[in-house]
C-alpha positions as semicolon CSV with decimal commas, in nm:
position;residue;x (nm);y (nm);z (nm)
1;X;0,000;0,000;0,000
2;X;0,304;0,186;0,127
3;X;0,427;0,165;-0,218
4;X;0,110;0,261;-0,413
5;X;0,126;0,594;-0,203
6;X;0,455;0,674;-0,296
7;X;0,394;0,631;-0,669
8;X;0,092;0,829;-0,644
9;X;0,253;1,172;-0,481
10;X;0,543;1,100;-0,748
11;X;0,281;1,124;-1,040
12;X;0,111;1,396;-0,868
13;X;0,495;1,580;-0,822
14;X;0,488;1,572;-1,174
15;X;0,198;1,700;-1,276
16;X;0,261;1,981;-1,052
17;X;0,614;2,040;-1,211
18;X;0,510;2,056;-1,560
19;X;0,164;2,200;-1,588
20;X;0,184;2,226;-1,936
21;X;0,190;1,866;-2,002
22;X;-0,113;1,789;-1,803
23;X;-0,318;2,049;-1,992
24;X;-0,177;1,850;-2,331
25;X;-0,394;1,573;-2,185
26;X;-0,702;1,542;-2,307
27;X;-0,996;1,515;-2,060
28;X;-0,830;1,641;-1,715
29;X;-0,960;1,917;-1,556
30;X;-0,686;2,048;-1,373
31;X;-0,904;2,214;-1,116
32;X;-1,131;1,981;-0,977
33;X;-1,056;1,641;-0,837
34;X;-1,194;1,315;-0,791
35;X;-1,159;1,157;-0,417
36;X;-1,234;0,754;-0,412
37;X;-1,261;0,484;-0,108
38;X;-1,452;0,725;0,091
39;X;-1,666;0,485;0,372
40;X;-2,011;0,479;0,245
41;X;-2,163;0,552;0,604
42;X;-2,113;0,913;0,611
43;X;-2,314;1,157;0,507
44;X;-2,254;1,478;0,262
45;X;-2,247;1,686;0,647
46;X;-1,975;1,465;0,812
47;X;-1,804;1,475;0,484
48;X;-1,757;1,818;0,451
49;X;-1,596;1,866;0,827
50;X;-1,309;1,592;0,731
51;X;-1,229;1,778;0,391
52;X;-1,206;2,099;0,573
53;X;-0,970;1,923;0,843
54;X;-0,795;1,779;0,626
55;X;-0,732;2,046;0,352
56;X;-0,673;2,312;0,603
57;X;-0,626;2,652;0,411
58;X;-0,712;2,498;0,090
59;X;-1,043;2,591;0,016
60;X;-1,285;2,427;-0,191
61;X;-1,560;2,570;-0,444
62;X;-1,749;2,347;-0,481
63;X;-1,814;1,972;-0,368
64;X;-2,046;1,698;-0,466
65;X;-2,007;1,348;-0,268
66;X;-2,168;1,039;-0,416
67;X;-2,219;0,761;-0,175
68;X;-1,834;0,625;-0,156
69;X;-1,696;0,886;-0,411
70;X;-1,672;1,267;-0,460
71;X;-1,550;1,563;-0,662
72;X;-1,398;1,842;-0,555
73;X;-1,382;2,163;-0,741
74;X;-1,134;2,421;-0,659
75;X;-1,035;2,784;-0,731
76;X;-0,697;2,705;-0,898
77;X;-0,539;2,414;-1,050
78;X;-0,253;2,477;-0,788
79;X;-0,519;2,463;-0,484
80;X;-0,649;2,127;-0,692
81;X;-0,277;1,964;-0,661
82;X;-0,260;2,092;-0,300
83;X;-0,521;1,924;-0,222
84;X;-0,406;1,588;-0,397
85;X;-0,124;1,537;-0,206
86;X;-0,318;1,619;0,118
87;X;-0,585;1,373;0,017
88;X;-0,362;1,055;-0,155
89;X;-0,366;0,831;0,104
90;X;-0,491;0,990;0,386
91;X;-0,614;0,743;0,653
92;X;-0,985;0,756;0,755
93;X;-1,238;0,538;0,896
94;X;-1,019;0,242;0,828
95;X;-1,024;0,306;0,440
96;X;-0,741;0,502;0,256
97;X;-0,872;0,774;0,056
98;X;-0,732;0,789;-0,339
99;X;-0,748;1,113;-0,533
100;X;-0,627;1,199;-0,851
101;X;-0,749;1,491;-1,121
102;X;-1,078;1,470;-1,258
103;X;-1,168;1,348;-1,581
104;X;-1,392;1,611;-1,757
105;X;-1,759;1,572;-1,722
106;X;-2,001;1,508;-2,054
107;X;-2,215;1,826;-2,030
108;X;-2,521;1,659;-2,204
109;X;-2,575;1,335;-2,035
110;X;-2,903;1,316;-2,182
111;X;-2,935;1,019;-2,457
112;X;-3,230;1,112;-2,735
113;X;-3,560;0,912;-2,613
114;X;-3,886;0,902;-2,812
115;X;-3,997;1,207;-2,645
116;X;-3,751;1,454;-2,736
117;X;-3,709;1,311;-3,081
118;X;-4,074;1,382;-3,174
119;X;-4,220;1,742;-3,249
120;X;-4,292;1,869;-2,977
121;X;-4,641;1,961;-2,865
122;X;-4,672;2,354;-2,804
123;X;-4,946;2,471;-2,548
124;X;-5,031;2,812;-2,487
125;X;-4,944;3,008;-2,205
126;X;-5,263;3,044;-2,069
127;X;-5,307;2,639;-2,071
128;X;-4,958;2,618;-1,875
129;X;-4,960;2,895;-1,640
130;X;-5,342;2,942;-1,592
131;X;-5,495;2,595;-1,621
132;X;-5,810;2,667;-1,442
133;X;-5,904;3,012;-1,604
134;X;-6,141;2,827;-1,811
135;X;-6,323;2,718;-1,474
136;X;-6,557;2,919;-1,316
137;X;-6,391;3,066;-0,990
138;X;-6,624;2,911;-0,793
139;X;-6,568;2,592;-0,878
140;X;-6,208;2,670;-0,918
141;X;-6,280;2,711;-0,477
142;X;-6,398;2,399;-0,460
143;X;-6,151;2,202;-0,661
144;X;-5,868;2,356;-0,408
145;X;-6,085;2,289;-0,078
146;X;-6,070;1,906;-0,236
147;X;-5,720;1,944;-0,255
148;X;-5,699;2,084;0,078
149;X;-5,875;1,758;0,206
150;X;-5,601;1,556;0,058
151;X;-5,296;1,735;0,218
152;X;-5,520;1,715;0,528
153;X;-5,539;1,336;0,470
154;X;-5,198;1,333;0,403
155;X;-5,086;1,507;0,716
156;X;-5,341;1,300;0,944
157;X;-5,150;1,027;0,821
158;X;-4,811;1,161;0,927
159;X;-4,885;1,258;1,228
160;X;-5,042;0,925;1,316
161;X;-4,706;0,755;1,159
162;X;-4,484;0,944;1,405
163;X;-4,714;0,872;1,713
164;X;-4,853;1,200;1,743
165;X;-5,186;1,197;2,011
166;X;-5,487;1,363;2,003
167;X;-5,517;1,395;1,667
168;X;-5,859;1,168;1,682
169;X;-5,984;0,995;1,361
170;X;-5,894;1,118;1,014
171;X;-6,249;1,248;0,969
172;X;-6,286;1,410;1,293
173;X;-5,918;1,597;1,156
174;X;-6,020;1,739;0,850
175;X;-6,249;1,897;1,077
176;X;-5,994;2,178;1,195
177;X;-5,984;2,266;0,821
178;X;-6,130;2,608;0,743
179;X;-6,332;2,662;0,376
180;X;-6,055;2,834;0,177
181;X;-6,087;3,218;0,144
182;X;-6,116;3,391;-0,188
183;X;-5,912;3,651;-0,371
184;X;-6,067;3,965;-0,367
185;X;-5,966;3,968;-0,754
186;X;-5,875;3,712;-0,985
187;X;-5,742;3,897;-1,313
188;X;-5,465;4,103;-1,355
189;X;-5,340;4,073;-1,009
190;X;-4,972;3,944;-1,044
191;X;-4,774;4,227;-0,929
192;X;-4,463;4,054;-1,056
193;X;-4,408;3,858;-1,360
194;X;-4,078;3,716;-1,486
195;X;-4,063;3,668;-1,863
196;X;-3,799;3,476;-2,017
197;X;-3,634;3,591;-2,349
198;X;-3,568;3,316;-2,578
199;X;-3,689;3,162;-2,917
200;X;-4,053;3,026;-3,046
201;X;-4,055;2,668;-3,203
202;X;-4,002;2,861;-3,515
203;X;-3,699;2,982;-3,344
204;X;-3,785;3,372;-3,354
205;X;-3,717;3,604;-3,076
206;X;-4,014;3,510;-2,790
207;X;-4,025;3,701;-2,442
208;X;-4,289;3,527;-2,231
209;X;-4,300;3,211;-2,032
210;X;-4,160;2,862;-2,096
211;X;-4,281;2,582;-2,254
212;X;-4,014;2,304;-2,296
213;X;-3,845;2,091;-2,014
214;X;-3,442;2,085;-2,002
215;X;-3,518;1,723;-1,924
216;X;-3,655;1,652;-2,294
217;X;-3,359;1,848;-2,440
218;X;-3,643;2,126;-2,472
219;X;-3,613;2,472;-2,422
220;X;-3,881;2,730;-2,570
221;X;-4,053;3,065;-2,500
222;X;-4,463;3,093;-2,531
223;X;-4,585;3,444;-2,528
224;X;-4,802;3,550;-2,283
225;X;-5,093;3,579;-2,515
226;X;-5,464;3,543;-2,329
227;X;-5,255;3,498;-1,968
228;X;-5,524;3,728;-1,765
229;X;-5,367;3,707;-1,492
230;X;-5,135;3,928;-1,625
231;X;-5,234;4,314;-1,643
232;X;-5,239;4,534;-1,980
233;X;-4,994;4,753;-1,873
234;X;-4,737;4,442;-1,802
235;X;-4,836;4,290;-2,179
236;X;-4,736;4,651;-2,340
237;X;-4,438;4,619;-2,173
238;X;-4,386;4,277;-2,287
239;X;-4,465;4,410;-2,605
240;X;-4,233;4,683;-2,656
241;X;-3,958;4,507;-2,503
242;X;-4,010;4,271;-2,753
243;X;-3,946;4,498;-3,062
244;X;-3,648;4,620;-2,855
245;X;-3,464;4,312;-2,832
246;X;-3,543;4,199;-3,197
247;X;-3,344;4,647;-3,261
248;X;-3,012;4,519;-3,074
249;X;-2,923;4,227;-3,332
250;X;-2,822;4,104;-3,011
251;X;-2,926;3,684;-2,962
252;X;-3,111;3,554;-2,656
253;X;-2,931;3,357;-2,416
254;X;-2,884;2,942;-2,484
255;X;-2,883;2,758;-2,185
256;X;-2,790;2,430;-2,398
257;X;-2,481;2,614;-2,607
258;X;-2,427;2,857;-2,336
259;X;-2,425;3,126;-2,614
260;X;-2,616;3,436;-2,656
261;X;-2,663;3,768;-2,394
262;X;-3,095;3,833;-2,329
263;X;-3,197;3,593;-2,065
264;X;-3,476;3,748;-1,873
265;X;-3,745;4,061;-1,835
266;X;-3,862;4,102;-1,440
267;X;-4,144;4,342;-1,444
268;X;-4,253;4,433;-1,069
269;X;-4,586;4,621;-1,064
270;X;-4,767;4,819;-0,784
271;X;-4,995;5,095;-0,912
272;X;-4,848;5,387;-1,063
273;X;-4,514;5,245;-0,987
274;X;-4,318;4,989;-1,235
275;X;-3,996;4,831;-1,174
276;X;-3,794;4,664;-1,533
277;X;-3,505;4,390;-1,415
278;X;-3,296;4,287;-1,717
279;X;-3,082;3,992;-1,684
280;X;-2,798;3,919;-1,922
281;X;-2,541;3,730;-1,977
282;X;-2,198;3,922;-1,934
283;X;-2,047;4,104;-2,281
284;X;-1,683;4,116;-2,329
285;X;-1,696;4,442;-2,458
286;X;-1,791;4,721;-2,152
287;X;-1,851;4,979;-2,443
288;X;-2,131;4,807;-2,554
289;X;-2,286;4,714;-2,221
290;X;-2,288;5,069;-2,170
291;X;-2,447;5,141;-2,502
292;X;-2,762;4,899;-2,423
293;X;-2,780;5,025;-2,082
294;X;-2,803;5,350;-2,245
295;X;-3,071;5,278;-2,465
296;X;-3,246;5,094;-2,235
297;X;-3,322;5,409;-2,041
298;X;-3,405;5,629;-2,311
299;X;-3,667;5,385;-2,450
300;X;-3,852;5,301;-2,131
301;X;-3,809;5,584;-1,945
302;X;-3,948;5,809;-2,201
303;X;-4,235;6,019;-2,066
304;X;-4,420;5,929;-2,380
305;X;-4,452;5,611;-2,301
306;X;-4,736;5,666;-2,132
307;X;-4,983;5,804;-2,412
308;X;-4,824;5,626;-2,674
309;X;-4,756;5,263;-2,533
310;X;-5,010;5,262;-2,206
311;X;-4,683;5,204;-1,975
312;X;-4,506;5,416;-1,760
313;X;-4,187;5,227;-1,578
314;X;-4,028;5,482;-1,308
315;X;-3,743;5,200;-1,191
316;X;-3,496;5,014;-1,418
317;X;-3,225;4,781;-1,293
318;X;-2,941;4,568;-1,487
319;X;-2,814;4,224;-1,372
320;X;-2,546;4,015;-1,536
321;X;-2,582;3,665;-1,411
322;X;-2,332;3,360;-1,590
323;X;-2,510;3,099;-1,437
324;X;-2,874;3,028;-1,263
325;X;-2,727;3,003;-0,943
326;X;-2,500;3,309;-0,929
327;X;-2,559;3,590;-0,615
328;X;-2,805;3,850;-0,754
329;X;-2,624;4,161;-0,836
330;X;-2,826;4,472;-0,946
331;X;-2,704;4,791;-1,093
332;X;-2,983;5,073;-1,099
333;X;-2,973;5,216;-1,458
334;X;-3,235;5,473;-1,478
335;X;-3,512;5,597;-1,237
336;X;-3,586;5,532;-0,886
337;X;-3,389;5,250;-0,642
338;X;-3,703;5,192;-0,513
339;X;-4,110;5,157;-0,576
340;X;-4,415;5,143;-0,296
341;X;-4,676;4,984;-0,267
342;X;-4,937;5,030;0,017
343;X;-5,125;4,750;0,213
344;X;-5,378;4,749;0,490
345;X;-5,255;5,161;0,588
346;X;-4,871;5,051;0,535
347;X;-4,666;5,151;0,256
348;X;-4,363;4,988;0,167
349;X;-4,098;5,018;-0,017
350;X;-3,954;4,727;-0,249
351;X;-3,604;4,705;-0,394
352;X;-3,522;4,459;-0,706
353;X;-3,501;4,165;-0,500
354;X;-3,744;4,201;-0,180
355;X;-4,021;3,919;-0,141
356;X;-4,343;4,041;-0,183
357;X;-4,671;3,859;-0,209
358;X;-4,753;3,850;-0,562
359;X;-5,167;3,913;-0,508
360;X;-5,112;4,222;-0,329
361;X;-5,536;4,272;-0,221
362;X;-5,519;3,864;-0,175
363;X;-5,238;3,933;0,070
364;X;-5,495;4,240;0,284
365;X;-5,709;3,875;0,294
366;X;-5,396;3,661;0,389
367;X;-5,266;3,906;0,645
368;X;-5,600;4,048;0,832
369;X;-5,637;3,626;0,864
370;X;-5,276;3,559;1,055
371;X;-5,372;3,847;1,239
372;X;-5,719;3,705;1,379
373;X;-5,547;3,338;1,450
374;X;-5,266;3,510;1,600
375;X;-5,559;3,639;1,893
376;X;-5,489;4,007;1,813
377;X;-5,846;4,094;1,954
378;X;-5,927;4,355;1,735
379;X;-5,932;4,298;1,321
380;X;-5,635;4,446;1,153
381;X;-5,787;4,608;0,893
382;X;-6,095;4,543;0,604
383;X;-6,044;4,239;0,425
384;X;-6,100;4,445;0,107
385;X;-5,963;4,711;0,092
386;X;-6,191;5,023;-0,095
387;X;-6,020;5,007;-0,411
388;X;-6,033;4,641;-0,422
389;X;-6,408;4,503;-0,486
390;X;-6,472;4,163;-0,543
391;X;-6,573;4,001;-0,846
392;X;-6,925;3,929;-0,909
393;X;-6,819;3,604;-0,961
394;X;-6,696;3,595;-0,581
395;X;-6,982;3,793;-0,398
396;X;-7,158;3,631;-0,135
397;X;-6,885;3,371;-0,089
398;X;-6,694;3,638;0,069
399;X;-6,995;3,635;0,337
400;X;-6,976;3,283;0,416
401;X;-6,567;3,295;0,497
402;X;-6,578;3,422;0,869
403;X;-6,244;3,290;1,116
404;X;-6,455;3,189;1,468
405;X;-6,255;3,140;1,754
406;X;-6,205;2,785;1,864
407;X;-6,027;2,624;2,176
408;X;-5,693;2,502;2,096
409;X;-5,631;2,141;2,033
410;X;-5,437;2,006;2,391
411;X;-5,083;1,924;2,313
412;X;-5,011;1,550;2,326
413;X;-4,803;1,397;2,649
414;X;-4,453;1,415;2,597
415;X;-4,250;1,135;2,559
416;X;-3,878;0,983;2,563
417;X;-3,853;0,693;2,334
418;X;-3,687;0,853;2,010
419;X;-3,348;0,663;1,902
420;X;-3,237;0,993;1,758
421;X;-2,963;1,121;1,892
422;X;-2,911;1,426;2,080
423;X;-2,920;1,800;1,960
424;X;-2,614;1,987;1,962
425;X;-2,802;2,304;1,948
426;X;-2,745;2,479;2,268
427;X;-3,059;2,522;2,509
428;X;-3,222;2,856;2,537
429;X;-3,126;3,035;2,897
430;X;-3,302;2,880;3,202
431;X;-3,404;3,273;3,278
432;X;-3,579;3,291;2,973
433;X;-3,781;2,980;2,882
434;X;-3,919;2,999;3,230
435;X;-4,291;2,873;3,152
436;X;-4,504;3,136;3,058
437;X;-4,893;3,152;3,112
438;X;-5,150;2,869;2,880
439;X;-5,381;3,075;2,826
440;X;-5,381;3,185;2,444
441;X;-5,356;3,519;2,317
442;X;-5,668;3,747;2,413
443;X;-5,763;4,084;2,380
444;X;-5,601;4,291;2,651
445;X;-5,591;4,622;2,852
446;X;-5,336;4,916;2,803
447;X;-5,289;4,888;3,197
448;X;-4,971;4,884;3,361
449;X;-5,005;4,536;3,472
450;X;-5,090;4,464;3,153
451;X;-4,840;4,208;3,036
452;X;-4,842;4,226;2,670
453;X;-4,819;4,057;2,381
454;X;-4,463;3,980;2,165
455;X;-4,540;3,903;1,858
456;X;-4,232;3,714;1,708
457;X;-4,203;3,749;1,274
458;X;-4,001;3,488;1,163
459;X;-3,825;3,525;0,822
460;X;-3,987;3,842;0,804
461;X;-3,871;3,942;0,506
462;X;-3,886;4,344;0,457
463;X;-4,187;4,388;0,763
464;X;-4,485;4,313;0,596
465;X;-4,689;4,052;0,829
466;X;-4,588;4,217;1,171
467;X;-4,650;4,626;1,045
468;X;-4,980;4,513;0,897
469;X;-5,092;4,331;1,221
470;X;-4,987;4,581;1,407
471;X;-5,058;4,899;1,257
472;X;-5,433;4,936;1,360
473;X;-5,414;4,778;1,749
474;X;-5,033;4,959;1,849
475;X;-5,267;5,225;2,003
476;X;-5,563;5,010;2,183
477;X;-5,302;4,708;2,252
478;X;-4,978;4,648;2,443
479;X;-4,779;4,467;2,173
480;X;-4,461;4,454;2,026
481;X;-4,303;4,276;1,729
482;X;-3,939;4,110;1,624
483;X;-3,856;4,040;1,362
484;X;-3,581;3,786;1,258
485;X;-3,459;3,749;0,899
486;X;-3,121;3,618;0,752
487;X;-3,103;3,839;0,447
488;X;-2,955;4,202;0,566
489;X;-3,111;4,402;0,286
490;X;-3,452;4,281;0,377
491;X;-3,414;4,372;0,734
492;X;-3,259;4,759;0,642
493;X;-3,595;4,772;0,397
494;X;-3,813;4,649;0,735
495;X;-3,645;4,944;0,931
496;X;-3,699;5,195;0,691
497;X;-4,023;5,043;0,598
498;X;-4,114;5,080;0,994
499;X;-4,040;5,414;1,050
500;X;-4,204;5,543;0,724
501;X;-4,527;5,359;0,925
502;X;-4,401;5,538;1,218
503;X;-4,408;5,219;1,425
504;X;-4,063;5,218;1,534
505;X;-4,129;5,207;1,889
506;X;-4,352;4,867;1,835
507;X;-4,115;4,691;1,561
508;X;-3,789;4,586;1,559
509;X;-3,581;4,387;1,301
510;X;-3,282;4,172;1,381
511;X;-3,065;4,033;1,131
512;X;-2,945;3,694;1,228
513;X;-3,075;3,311;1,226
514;X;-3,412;3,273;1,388
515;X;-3,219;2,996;1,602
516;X;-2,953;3,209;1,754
517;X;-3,182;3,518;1,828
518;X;-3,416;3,342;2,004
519;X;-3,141;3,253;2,300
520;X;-3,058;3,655;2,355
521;X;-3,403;3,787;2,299
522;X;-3,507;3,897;2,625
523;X;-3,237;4,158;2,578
524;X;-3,435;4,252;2,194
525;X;-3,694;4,405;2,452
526;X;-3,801;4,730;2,550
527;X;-3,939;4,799;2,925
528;X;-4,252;4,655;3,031
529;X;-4,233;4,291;2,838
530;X;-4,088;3,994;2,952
531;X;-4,033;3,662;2,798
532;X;-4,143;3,534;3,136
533;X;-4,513;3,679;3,153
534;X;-4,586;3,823;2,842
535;X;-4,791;3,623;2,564
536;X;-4,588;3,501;2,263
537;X;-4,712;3,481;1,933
538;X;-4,486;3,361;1,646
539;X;-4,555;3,389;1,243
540;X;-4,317;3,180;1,047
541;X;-4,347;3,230;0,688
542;X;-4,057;3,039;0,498
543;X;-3,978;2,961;0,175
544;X;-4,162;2,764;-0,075
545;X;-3,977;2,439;0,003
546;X;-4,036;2,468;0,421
547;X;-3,837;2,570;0,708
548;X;-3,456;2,466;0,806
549;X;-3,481;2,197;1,109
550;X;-3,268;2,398;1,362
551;X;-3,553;2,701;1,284
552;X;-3,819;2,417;1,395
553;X;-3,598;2,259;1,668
554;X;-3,570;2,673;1,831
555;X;-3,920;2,739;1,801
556;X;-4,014;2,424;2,041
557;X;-3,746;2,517;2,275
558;X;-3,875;2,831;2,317
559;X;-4,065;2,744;2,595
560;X;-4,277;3,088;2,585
561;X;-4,405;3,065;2,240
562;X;-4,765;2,913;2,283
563;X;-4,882;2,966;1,987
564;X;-4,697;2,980;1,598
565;X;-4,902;3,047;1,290
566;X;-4,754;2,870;1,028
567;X;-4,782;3,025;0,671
568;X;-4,712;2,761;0,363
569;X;-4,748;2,839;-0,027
570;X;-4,665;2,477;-0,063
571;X;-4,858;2,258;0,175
572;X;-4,710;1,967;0,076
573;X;-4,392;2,066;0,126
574;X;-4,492;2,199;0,491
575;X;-4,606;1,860;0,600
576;X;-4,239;1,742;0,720
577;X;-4,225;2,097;0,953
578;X;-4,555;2,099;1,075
579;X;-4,498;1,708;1,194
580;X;-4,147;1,791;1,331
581;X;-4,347;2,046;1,532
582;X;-4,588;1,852;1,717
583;X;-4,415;1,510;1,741
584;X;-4,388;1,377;2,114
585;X;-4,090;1,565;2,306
586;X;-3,748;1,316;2,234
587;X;-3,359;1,380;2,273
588;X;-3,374;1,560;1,952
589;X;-3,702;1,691;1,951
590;X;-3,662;1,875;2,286
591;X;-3,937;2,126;2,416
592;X;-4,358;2,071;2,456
593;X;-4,517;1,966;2,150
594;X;-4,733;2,133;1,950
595;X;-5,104;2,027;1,792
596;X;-5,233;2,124;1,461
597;X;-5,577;2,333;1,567
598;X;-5,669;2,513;1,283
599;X;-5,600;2,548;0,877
600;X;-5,706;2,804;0,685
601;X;-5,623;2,775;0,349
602;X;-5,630;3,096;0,113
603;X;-5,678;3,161;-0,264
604;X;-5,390;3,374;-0,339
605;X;-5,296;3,225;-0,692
606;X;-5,687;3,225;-0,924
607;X;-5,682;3,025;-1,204
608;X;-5,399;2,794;-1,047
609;X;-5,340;2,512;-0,843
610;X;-5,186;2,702;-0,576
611;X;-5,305;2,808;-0,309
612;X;-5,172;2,962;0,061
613;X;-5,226;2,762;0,355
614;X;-5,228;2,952;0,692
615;X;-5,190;2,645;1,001
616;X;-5,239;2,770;1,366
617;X;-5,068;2,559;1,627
618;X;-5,081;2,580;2,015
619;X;-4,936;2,447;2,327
């Protein structure tokens, strides 16, 4: 073996010596290496912390670990050889690791199948991104309360798997499921549409949505053409745009030949205010980026615009992005860094990449709703706002979806007989998770004894949930809100976006992991709440694909917390949090458990399958 070794690190001595002879070879990339022998029992986490031991200063870009193999890319070839003689032979887990240069990878791994060698069948935008629009919206309700039944189903199930009490029979489960609530208007409300620029099946210059999979060696553009959803100002924007690109002589972007420079038109929306995000691929020349930019601006930024092409954009930004998964970099071109839009007596501001909902009148619905099932006594504001009627095609269901009150669901015995093993996660201070009071969130006095209510905002994003639910009961109502979000940007928007509401003294916004705030948050609050006696309310909104487990894991520790509203796009994909949640208290899953007591799902998406599903628990 001893021998094998040495002959390795003497190769690998002379690859390093002449450089120029490796890159002869064809098929080597001399930056990225391929590790073998690695013991099959270890995961991709464990992984990771050995490569960093062993590599030291060597730093890797990027690493993918298969099972008992792995690749390792690296910045330089000279890091990549660093890291080969570090590697060769290294003694671990009773197996000797081997590692050696890579051989280059096949881009297109896909073989032709019958699919991809046939025409392929085009549908039109408004069959892909609006299947139901030919459904009444009524019965477009009903379809999603079925589906709502089936997650329910689905989650009964779950529950039951992982030994979860109290959950009674599957039909007495769905009964905690609410009817779903409609959108106050179902065209024209996407206040943000991303429209890809690409080619047609006839290969001309398309900007609209797509319609081929990368799976099928497909890759086209449908324009938006009968997509209500989308508003007329958006489609003469598409439309202009259009001509635009077609003027530069300048090809879209190829994601199969990596050729081309147009990849993508954002358009955000909110009133009288219109953001325009181009993305491109980088050019060589800086000239002529400069000379698009320019042009850019004077074409949609011209005041005439308005009268002549029913648009007016007041925001432009530029973003050069090589691959998918690159860090979003804006560059403000021309107009304003920022556009407002106003919700339930907030404005906010929104910079190119702040989350917003993209129904902004189904989001007064979505919002008043946490607020209610958060026990904020009073409502926070009309569903429907003035300038938001709903359609006829809606009235008088709008009547029939009223949140009652209901006792909270009593949260199963815990229990000790989990295999897993222990967290690492360090507990929350003693001081602090002392238990707090059961009773759930009421209405309450502005008297001095008065404990109050905390209302935590988790992943809050730039403010929204917490200023809304706050913004009409800050003056009847002892209650203050944190919120915690990883993204910095978002939480300097939430600041600004507070004191523009002039609720700075009620709000504050704490950049940092939800996990690691929670331990220091009794020193997050001002005089006259306490962790201790005050009633805690959290809102966790994540994203589409659910919640980290050390988010999940922090929010049962914290003792205090009796009740956590739990806001999902994807229900689904909230199933695996909302278990992890309420099963029975184990080494891992320290901290009470909670119990589903209420779901209220929410139209949010018309003419869609989606839907938003809003899940109170309590402890």
């Amino acid at each position: 073996m001893s021998e094998t070794i040495e002959n390795a690190a003497q190769e690998v001595a002379e690859i390093a010596e002449n450089p120029t002879e490796a890159k002869e070879e064809p098929g080597i990339d001399l930056d990225r290496v391929h590790i073998q022998n690695i013991p099959s029992f270890i995961g991709f986490k464990q992984f990771k912390k050995v490569l960093e031991k062993i590599l030291g200063d060597v730093k890797s870009k990027k690493v993918r670990h298969m099972s008992d193999y792995a690749y390792i890319t690296f910045d330089t070839p000279e890091d990549a050889q660093k890291a080969i003689q570090l590697l060769n032979g290294y003694e671990y887990k009773n197996s000797v690791l081997a590692a050696h240069l890579a051989t280059t990878e096949v881009k297109n791994l896909r073989a032709p199948t019958k699919n991809n060698t046939e025409p392929a069948v085009q549908k039109t935008a408004r069959e892909s991104v609006t299947p139901l629009a030919e459904m009444e919206y009524e019965k477009q309700l009903e379809l999603k309360q079925q589906n709502s039944v089936k997650v329910m189903n689905k989650l009964h199930e779950q529950l039951q798997r992982n030994k979860v009490e109290k959950i009674g029979k599957q039909t007495e489960f769905r009964k905690r499921l609410q009817q779903i609530l409609p959108s106050p208007k179902t065209t024209g409300y996407r206040n943000k549409c991303e429209f890809t620029i690409g080619h047609d099946l006839n290969r001309d210059i398309c900007i609209g949505f797509v319609g081929g999979r990368f799976a099928e060696n497909r890759h086209f553009v449908i324009p938006p053409l009968n997509v209500d959803i989308v508003s007329p100002q958006m489609m003469s924007i598409v439309g202009d745009a259009h001509e635009f690109v077609k003027e530069t002589e300048l090809a879209p972007f190829d994601e199969f030949e990596r050729k081309g420079f147009w990849r993508l038109l954002t358009v955000r929306e909110f009133g009288g205010d219109v953001m325009l995000i181009f993305t491109v691929f980088p050019l060589d020349s800086a000239e002529k980026t400069e000379e698009v930019q320019k042009k850019i601006a004077e074409r949609f930024m011209d005041f005439e615009t308005f009268t002549s092409k029913k648009y007016r954009v007041c925001s432009i930004y530029w973003q050069e992005m090589v691959h998918i998964s690159d860090t979003p970099n804006f560059k403000l071109i021309a107009g304003t860094p920022y556009i407002y839009e106003s919700l339930l007596d907030c404005r906010f501001r929104v910079s190119p990449p702040a989350f917003f909902q993209t129904n902004s009148q189904g989001a007064s619905v979505l919002y008043s709703t946490i607020g209610e099932l958060c026990g904020l006594a009073e409502k926070v504001s009309e569903v429907v706002t003035a300038s938001a009627e709903a359609p006829k095609d809606t009235e008088g269901v709008v009547e029939k979806m009223e949140v009652t009150s209901e006792t909270p669901a009593e949260a199963p015995a815990p229990v000790d007989d989990s295999d897993a093993p222990p967290t690492k996660m360090a507990r929350i201070d003693p001081e602090v998770a002392a238990e707090a009071p059961t009773t759930t969130p009421s209405k309450t006095s502005t008297s001095p004894e008065d404990p109050g209510t905390i209302l935590l905002d988790i992943c809050c994003g730039t403010g929204t949930i917490g200023q809304c639910l706050l913004k009409n009961i800050e003056n009847t109502q002892k209650v203050f809100c944190v919120g915690i979000e990883m993204i910095a940007e978002a939480v300097e928007d939430a600041k600004q976006n507070a004191k523009q509401n002039k609720m700075e003294k009620c709000c504050k916004y704490i950049a940092g992991k939800a996990e690691d705030t929670f331990r220091s948050m009794k020193y997050q609050l001002p005089a006259g709440f306490d962790l201790r006696t005050s009633r805690v309310v959290g809102v966790l909104d994540p994203p589409r694909a659910g919640m980290h487990e050390k988010v999940i894991l922090a929010c049962r520790e914290m003792s205090t917390m009796r009740r956590l509203i739990f806001v999902s796009c994807e229900p689904n994909a909230a199933i695996n949090n909302i278990v992890n949640l309420c099963r029975p208290e184990s080494r891992k899953y320290s901290g009470d458990a909670f119990s589903v007591t209420r779901v209220q799902p929410v139209d949010m998406f018309p003419q869609t399958n989606h839907m938003e599903w809003i899940i109170q628990l309590d402890r």
